[in-house]
Rosetta silent file (secondary structure, phi, psi, omega in degrees, C-alpha in Angstrom):
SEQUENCE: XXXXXXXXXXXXXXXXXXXXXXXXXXXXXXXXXXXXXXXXXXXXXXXXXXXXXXXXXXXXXXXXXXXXXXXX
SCORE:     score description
SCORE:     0.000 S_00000001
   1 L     0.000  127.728 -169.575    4.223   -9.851  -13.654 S_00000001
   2 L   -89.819  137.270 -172.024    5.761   -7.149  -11.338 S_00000001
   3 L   -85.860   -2.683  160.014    6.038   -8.400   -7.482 S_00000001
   4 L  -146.074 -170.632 -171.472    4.498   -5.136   -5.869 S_00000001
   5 L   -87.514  -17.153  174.833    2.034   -2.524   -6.719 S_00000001
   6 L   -94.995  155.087  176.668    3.546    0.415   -7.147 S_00000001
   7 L  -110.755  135.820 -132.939    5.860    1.876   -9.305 S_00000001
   8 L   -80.321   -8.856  159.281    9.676    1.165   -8.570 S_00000001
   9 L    -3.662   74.814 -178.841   10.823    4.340  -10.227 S_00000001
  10 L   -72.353  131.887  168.593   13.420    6.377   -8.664 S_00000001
  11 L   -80.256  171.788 -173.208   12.941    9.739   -7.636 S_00000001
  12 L   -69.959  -42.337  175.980   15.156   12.700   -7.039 S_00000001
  13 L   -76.393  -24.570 -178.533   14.490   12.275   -3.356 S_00000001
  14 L    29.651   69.836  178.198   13.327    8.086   -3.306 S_00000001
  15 L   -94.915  177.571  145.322   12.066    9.406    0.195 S_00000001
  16 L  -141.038   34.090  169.337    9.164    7.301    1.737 S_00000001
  17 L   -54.336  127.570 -170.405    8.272    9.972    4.010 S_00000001
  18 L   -78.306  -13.519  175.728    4.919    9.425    5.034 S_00000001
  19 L   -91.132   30.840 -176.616    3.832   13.211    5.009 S_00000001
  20 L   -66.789  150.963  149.903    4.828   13.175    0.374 S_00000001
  21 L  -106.799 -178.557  170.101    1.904   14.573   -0.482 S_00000001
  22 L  -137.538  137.914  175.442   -0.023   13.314   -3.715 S_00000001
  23 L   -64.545   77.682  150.424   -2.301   15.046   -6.326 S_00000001
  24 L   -45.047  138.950  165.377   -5.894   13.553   -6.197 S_00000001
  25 L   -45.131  161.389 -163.086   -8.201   13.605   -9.169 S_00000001
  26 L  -108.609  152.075  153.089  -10.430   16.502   -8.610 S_00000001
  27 L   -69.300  163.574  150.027  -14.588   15.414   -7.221 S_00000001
  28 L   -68.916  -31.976  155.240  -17.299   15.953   -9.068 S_00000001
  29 L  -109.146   80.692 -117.416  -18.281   17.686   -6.475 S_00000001
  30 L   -88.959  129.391 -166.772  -16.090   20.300   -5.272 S_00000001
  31 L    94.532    2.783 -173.718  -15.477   20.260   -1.438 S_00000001
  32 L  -109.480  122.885  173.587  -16.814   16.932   -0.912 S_00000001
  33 L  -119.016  164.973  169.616  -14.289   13.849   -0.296 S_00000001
  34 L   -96.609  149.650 -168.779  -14.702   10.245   -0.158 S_00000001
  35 L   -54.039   12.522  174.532  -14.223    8.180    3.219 S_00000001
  36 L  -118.987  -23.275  177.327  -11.551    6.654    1.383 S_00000001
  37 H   -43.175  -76.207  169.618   -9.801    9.364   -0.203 S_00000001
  38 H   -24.586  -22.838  178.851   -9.997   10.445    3.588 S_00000001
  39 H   -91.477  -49.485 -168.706   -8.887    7.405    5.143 S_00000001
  40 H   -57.113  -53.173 -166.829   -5.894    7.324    2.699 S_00000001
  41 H   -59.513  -44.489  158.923   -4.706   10.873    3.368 S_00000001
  42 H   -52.144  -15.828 -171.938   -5.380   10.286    7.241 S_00000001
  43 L   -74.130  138.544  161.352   -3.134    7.156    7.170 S_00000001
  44 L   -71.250   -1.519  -98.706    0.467    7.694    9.029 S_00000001
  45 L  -124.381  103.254  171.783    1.433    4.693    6.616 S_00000001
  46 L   -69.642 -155.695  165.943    4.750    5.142    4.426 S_00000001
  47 L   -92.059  -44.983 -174.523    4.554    3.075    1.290 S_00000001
  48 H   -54.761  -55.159  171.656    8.084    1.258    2.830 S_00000001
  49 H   -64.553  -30.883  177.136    5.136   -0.074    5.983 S_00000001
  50 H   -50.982  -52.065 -156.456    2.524   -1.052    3.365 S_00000001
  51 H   -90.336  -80.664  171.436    4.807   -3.017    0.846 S_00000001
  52 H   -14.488  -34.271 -142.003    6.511   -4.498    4.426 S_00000001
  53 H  -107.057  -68.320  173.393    2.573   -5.161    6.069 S_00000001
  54 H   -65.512  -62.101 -178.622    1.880   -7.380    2.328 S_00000001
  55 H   -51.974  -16.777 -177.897    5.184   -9.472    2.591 S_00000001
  56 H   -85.762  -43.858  165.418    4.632  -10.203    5.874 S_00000001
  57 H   -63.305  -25.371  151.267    1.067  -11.387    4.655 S_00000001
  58 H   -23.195  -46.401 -156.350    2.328  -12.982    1.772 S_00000001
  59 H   -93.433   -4.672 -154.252    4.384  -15.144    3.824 S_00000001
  60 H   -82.205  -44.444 -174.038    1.710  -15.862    6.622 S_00000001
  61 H   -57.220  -59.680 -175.063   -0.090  -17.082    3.521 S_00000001
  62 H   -63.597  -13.084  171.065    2.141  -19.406    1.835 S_00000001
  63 H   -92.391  -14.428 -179.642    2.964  -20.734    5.550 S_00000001
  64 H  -114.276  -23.509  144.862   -0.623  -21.745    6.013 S_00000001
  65 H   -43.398  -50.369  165.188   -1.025  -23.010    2.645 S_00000001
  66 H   -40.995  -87.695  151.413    1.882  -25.439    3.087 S_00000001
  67 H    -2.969  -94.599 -175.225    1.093  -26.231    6.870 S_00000001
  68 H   -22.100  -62.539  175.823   -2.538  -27.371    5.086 S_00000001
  69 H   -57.639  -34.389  179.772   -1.004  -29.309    2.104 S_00000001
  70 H   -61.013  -51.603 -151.940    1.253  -31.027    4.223 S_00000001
  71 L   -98.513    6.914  167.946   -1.103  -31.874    7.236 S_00000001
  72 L  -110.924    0.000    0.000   -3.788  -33.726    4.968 S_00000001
């Protein structure tokens, strides 16, 4: 089981520049996007803040799981 979602490849650049672009699937309908396609491409978000954003929930989790098990 791999510990994040993406894949850990290295590139020639192994940038995380948040402007990379990436090659979407084409629509079905040409000129027409989906709010999420749209949301993604609008995000300022590297991949380096995402995979950072889930460990810190990761750990929020596993601190309030504990904290639970503990206090009953």
């Amino acid at each position: 089981m791999t510990t994040n979602l993406w894949d850990t490849t290295e590139t020639e650049s192994s940038s995380t520049d948040a402007t990379a672009t990436t090659t979407a699937a084409p629509s079905p309908t040409a000129g027409e996007q989906s709010p999420l396609d749209a949301a993604i491409e609008a995000s300022s978000w590297s991949r380096a803040d995402i995979e950072l954003a889930l460990q810190v929930v990761q750990v929020a989790l596993l601190a309030i799981w504990v904290y639970h098990t503990y206090h009953e």
